[in-house]
C-alpha positions as CSV (number, residue, x, y, z in Angstrom):
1,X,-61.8,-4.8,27.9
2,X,-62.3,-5.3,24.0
3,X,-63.2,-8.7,22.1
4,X,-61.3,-8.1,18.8
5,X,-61.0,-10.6,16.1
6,X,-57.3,-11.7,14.6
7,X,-56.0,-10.7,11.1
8,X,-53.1,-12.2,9.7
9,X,-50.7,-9.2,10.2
10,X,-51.1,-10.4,14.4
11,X,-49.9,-13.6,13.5
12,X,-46.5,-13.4,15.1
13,X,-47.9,-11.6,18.1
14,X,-50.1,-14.6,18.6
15,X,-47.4,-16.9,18.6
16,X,-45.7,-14.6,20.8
17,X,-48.5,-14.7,23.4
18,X,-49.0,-18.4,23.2
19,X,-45.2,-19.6,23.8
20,X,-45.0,-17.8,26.5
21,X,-47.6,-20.3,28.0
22,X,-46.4,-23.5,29.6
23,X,-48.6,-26.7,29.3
24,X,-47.7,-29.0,32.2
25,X,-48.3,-32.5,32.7
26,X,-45.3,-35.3,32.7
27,X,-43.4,-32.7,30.7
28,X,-43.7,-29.3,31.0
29,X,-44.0,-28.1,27.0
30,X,-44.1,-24.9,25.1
31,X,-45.4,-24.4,22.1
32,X,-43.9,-22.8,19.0
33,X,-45.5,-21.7,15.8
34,X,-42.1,-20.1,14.8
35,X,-44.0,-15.9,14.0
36,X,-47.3,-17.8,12.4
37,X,-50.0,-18.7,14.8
38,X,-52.2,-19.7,12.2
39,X,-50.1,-22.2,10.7
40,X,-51.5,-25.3,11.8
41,X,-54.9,-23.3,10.8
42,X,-54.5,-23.4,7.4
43,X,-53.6,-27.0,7.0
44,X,-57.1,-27.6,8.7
45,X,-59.4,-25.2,6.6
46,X,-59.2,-22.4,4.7
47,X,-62.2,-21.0,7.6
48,X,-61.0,-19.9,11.2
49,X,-61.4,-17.1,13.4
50,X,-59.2,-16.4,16.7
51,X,-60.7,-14.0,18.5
52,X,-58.1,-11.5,21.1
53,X,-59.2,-10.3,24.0
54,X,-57.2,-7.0,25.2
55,X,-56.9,-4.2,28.1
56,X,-55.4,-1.6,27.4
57,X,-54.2,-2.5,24.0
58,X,-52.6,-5.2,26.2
59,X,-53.0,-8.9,25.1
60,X,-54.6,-11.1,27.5
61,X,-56.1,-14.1,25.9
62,X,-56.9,-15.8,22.9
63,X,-59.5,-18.6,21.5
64,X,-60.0,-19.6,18.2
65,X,-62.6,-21.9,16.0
66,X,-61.6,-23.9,13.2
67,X,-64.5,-25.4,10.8
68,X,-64.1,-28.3,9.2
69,X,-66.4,-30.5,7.0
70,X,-67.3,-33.6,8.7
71,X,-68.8,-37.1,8.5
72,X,-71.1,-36.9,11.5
73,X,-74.6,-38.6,11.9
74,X,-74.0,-40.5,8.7
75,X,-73.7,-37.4,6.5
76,X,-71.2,-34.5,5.8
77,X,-72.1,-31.2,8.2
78,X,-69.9,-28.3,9.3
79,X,-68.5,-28.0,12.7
80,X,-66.4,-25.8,14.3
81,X,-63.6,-26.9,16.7
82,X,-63.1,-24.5,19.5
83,X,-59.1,-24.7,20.4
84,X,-56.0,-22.8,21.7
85,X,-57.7,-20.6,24.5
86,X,-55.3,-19.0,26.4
87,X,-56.2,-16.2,29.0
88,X,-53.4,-14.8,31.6
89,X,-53.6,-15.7,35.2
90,X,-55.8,-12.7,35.8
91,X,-59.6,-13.4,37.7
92,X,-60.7,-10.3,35.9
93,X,-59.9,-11.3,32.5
94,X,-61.1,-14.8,33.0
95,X,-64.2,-13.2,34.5
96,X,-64.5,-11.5,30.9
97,X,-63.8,-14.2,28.7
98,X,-66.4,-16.3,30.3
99,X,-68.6,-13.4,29.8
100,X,-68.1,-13.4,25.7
101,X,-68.0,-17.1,25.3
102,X,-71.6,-18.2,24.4
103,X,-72.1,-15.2,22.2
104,X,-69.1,-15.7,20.0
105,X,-70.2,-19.5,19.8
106,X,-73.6,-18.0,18.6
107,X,-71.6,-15.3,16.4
108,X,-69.2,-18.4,14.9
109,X,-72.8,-20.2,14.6
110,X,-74.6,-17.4,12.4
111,X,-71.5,-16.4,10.3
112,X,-69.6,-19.2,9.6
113,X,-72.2,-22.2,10.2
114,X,-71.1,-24.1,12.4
115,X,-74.1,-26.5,13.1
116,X,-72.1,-27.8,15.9
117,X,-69.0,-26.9,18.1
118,X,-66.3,-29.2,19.5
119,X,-63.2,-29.2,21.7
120,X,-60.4,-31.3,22.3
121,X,-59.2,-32.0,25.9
122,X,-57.1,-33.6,28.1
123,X,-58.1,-35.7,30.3
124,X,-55.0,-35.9,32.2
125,X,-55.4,-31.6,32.7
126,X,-57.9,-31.6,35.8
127,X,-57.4,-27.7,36.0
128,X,-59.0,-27.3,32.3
129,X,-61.5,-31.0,33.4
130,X,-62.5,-28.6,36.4
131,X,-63.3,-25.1,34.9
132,X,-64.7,-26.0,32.2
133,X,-66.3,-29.9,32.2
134,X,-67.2,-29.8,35.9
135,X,-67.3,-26.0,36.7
136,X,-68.3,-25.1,40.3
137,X,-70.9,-22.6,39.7
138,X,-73.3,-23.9,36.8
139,X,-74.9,-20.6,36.7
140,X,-71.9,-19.3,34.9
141,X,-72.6,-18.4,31.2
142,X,-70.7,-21.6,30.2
143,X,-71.9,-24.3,27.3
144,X,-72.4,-27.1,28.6
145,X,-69.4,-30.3,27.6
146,X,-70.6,-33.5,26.6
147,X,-68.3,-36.4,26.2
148,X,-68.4,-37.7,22.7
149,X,-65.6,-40.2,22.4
150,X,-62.1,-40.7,24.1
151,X,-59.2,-41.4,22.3
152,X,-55.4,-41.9,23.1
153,X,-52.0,-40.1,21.9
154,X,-49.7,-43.1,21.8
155,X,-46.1,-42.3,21.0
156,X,-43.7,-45.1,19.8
157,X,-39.8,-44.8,21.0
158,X,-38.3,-48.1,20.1
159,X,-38.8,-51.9,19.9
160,X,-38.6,-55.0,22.8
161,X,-34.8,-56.9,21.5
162,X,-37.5,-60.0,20.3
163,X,-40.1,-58.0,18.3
164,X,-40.4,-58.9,15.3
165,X,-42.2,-57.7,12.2
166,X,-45.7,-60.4,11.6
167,X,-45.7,-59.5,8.1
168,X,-42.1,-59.2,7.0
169,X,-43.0,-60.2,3.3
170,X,-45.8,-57.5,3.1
171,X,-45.5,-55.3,0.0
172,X,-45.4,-51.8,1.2
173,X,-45.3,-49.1,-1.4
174,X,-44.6,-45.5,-1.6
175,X,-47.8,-43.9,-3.0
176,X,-47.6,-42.8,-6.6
177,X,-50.5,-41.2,-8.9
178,X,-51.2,-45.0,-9.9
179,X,-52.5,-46.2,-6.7
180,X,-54.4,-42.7,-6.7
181,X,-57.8,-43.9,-6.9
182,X,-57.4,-47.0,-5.6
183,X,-56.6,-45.2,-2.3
184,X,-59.1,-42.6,-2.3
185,X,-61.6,-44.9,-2.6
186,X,-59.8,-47.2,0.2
187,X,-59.9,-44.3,2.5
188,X,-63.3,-43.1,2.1
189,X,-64.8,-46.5,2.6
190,X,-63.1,-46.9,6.0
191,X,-63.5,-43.1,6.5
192,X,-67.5,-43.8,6.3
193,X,-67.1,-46.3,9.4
194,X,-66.4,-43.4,11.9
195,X,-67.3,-40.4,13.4
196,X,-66.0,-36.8,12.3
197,X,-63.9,-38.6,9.5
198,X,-63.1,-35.7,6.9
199,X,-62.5,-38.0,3.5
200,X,-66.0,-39.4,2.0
201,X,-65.0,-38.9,-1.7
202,X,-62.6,-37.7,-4.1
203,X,-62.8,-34.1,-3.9
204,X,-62.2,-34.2,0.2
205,X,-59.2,-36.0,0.2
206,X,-58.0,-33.7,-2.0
207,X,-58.7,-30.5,-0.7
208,X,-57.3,-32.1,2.8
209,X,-53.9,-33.3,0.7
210,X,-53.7,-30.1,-1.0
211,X,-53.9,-27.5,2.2
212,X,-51.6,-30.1,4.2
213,X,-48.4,-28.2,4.0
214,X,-45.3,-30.6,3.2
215,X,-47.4,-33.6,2.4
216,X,-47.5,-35.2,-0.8
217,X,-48.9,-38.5,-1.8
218,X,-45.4,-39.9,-2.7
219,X,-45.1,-39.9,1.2
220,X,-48.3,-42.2,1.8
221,X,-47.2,-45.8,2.4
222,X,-49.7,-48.2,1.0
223,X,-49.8,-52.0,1.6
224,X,-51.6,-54.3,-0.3
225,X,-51.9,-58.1,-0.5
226,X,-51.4,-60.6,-2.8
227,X,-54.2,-59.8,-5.1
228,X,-53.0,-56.7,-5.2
229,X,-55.9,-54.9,-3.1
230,X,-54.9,-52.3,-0.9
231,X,-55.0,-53.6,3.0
232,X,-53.7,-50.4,5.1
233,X,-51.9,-46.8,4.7
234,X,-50.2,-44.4,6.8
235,X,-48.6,-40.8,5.9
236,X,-45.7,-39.9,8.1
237,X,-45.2,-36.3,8.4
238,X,-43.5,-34.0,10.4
239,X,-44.7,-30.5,11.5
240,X,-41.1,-28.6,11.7
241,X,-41.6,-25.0,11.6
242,X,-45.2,-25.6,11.9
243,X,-45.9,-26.0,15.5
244,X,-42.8,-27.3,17.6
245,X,-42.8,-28.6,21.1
246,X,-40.2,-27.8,23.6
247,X,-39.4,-29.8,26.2
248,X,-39.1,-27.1,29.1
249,X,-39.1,-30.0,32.4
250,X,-39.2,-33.0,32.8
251,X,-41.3,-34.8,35.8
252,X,-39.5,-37.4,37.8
253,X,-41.4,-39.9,36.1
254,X,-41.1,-38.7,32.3
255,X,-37.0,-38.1,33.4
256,X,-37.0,-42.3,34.5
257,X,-38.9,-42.6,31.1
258,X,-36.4,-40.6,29.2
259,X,-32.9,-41.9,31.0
260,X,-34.5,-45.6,29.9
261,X,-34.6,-44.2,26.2
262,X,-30.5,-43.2,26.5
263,X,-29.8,-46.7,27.9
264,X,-31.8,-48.6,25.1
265,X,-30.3,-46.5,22.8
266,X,-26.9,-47.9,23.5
267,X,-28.4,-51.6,22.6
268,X,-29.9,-50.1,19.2
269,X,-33.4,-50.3,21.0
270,X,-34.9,-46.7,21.3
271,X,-34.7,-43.3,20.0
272,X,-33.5,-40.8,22.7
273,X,-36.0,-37.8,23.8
274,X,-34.8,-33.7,24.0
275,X,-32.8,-32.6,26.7
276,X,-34.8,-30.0,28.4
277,X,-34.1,-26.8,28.9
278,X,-33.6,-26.5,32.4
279,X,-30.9,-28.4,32.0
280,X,-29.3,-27.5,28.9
281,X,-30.7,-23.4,28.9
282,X,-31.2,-24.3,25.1
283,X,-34.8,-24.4,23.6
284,X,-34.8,-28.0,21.5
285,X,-37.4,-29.5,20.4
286,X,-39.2,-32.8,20.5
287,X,-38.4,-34.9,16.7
288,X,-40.9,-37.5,15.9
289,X,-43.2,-38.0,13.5
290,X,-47.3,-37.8,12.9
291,X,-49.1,-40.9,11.8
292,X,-51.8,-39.7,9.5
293,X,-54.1,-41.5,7.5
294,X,-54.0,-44.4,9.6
295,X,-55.8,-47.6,8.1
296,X,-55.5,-51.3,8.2
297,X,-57.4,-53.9,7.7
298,X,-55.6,-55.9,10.2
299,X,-53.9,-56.0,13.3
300,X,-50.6,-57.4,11.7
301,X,-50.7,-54.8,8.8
302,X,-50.8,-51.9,11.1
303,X,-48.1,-53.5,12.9
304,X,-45.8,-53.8,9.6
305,X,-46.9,-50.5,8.8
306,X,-45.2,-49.1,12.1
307,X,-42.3,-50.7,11.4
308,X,-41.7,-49.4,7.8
309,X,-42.9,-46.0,9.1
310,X,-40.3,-45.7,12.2
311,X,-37.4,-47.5,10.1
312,X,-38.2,-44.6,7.1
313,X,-37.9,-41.8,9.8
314,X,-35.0,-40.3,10.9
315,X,-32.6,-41.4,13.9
316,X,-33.6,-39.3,16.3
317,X,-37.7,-39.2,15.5
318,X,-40.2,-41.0,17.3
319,X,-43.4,-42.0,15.9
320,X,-47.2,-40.9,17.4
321,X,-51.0,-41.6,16.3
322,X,-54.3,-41.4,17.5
323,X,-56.2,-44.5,18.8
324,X,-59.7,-44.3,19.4
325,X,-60.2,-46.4,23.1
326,X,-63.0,-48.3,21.3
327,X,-60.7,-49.2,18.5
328,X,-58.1,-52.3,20.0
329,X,-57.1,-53.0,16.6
330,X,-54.6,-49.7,17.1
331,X,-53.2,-50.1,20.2
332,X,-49.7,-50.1,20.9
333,X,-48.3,-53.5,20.4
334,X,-46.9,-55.0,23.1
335,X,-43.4,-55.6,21.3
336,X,-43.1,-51.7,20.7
337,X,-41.7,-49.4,23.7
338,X,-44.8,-46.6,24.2
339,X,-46.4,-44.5,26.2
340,X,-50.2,-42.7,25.7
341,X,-51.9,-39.4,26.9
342,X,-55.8,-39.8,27.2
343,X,-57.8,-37.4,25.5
344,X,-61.4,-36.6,24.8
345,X,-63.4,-34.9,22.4
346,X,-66.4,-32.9,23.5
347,X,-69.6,-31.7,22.2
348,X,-70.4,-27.9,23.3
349,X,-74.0,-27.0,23.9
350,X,-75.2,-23.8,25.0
351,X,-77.5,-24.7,27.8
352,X,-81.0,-24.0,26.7
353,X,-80.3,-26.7,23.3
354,X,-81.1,-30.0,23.8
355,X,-78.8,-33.1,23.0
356,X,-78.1,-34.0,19.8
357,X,-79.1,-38.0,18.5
358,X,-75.3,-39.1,18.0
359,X,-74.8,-38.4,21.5
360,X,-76.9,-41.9,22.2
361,X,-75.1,-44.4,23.4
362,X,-76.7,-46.8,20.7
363,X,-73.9,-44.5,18.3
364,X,-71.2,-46.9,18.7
365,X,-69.1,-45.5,15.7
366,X,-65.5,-44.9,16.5
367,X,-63.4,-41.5,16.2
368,X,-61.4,-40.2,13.8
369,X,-58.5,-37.7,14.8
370,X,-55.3,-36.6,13.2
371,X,-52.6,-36.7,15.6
372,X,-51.7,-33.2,14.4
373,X,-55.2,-31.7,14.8
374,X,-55.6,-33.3,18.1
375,X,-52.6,-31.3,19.8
């Protein structure tokens, strides 16, 4: 078998390879990148490599590492987030791949310099929990996956009949070159108060605004307080023709979930979910919208941000964001109709490196994850 790595002219092969892949879980999803499997890549970092493993000339699998300029340990440091593996059901190609995977950690290490490597997981995916965080055989040439911090995907689909807004009076404001610095400087500070937060000064948040393909700062939505200080933001943005999820089946729970939607619909309480396509034998996919740039100072002003977010989106679009478990501030109100997928974010180590200091437990900093990145 040969370890080859990617170049743009396979980036509609890749996406190929990797929608033909089903994720399962409540709903059984595929993933589309729509011919550009780096897509989401480049809104990251302009510094990835996806590596191909083939028989034959024959695709088999793929894994890729994203770097990315962090805030980790109290200062900025390079780190590379391993993501999108995907090897066919075949015990002699996943034989391989397990074979190559320390060295190209080592070979990301030296030419990219990654000081350290992380992965994204879910922890609702005991298939990927079991080969990988609790393998059977630890003398496999495996790094080793250390829990760093657990966060939820929470996605909003509609409000109780007797919500109501805490901060109805709030001034919320579309962001404009005039609240510019203001907000940078808003951002960084509550950037600085967690862990692999990627905005500590001006020239980060721009290069992060700048790569993010089909977000400008006129879509920020700012809210400040009477003295005119800004008290929270949020940047809705949706990822058509980026990365699309399709809806292929729908568990018997998910289906109860999703039947619920159509009825509150009908009351002007929810927004309806895709019809999948074993039903309809059509490949739609799922509209909502990603929460990014989520800050508040309060409880009550993330709660009137939601509400100017998902009355700004469209009909049919739901809203979801990352909550870090430590951070209650951000959970799901109780007047909003939700549901969560727990995730966690681990540290890789090869096993002959010792553990890193922000792995101590006395590290209580919380996460920061952009919905988008996360998935």
């Amino acid at each position: 078998m040969d370890l080859e790595i990617a170049s743009p002219e396979h980036a509609s092969q890749l996406a190929e390879f990797y929608k033909s892949f089903l994720t399962s879980g409540l709903v059984d999803l595929k993933v589309d990148r729509n011919d550009n499997f780096f897509g989401p890549y480049d809104i990251q970092s302009d510094k990835y490599l996806t590596y191909m493993l083939k028989e034959a000339g024959q695709l088999e699998g793929t894994a890729s590492f994203v770097m990315r300029d962090v805030l980790l340990d109290g200062r900025p440091q390079s780190v590379a987030f391993g993501r999108d593996l995907r090897i066919s059901n075949n015990r002699k190609v996943i034989l391989e791949w397990s074979k190559h995977f320390l060295p190209v950690m080592q070979e990301v290490g030296r030419t990219m310099g990654a000081q350290y490597f992380f992965s994204i997981m879910s922890m609702s995916d005991a298939q990927a929990l079991n080969a990988f965080v609790r393998p059977r055989n630890m003398k496999r040439p495996l790094p080793r996956y250390y829990l760093f911090r657990r966060f939820n995907m929470v996605s909003l689909h509609g409000r109780l009949p007797w919500a109501k807004n805490p901060l109805p009076h709030l001034r919320i404001r579309k962001g404009s070159p005039a609240h510019l610095d203001a907000l940078i400087y808003y951002i960084s500070q509550k950037s600085r108060e967690r862990e692999l937060s990627t905005v500590w000064d001006t020239t980060s948040f721009t290069e992060k605004l700048e790569r993010w393909k089909g977000l400008k700062l006129e879509d920020f939505l700012i809210a400040f307080d009477a003295q005119d200080n800004i008290v929270g933001c949020v940047a809705p943005w949706a990822a058509s023709g980026v990365q699309d999820f399709i809806p292929m089946q729908y568990s018997l729970r998910a289906h109860n979930f999703r039947q619920f939607l159509k009825f509150g619909k009908s009351f002007g309480w929810t927004r309806t979910l895709t019809k999948p396509y074993s039903r309809v034998k059509i490949e739609g996919t799922l509209n909502f919208k990603y929460l990014n740039f989520l800050f508040a100072d309060h409880e009550d002003v993330f709660s009137a941000l939601l509400w100017k977010a998902y009355d700004d989106a469209e009909e049919n679009e739901f809203l979801m964001y990352s909550q870090p478990r430590s951070d209650i501030m951000f959970r799901s109100p109780l007047s909003w109709i939700s549901s969560k997928m727990p995730f966690g974010v681990y540290l890789l180590l090869p096993p002959d490196q010792t553990t890193p200091s922000f792995l101590h437990p006395k590290n209580e900093k919380t996460l920061e994850i952009e919905p988008f990145f996360a998935l």
